[in-house]
C-alpha positions in Angstrom: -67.6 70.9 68.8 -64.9 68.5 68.3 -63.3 70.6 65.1 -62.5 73.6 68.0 -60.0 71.1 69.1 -58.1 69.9 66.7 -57.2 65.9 67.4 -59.8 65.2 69.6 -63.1 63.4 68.6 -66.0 64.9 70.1 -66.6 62.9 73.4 -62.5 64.1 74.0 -63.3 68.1 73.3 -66.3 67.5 75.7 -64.7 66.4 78.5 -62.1 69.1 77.6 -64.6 71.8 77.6 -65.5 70.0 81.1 -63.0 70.6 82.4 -62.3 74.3 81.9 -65.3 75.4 83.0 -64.7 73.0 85.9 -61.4 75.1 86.6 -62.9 78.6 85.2 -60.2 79.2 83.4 -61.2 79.9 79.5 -61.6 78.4 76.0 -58.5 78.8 74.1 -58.6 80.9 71.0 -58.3 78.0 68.1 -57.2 79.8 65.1 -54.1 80.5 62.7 -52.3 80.5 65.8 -53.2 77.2 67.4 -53.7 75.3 63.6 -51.0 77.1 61.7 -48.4 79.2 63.0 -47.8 77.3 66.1 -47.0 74.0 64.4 -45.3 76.1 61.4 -42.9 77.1 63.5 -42.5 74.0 65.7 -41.7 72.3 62.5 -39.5 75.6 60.4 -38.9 78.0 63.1 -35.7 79.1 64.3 -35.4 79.0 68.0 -36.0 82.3 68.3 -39.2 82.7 66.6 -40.1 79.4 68.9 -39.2 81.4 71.9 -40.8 84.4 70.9 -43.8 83.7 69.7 -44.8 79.9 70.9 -45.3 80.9 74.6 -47.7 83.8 73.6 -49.7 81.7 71.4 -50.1 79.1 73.4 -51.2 82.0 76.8 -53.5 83.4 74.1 -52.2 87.1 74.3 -51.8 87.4 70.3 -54.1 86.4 67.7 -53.2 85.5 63.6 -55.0 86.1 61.1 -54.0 85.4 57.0 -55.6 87.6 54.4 -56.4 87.3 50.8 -56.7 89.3 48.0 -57.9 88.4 44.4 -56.8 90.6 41.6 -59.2 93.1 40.0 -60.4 92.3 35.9 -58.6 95.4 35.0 -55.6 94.2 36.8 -55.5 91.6 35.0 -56.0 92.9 31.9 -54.0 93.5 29.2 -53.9 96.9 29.4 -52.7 96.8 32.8 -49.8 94.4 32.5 -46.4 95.6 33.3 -44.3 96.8 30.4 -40.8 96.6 29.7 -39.1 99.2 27.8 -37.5 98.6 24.6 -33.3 98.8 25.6 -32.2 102.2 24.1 -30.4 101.8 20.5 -27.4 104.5 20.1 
């Protein structure tokens, strides 16, 4: 439970959980948003990303998400590789 909330041990993210449910209002969404992006930008951000998109992270209205992608074996074959042209000779 305690790694939903990050910095708070577990008997911390019970009470917090406690206390939502106490005020029915609803668990934040702890992702990219929360973990990454929000202290990303805090830390990098210019002031207008920071008032763009730190109030909506924090409300919950948008959601990050960081994919991946791994090269094929054929891209990465030799084949495949990029090549450069040989510079015209006059």
């Amino acid at each position: 439970m305690s790694g939903m909330f990050i910095g708070l041990d577990k008997d911390q993210a019970k009470l917090f959980l406690t206390e939502l449910r106490r005020l029915h209002l609803p668990i934040p969404l702890v992702g990219f948003g929360m973990s990454m992006i929000g202290p990303t930008l805090l830390q990098f951000g210019t002031e207008d990303q920071k008032r763009e998109h730190l109030p909506r992270i924090v409300r919950g209205e948008i959601r990050w998400a960081q994919g991946y992608s791994e090269p094929t074996p054929a891209a990465t074959s030799r084949r495949s590789r990029p090549r450069h042209a040989s510079p015209a000779t006059s």
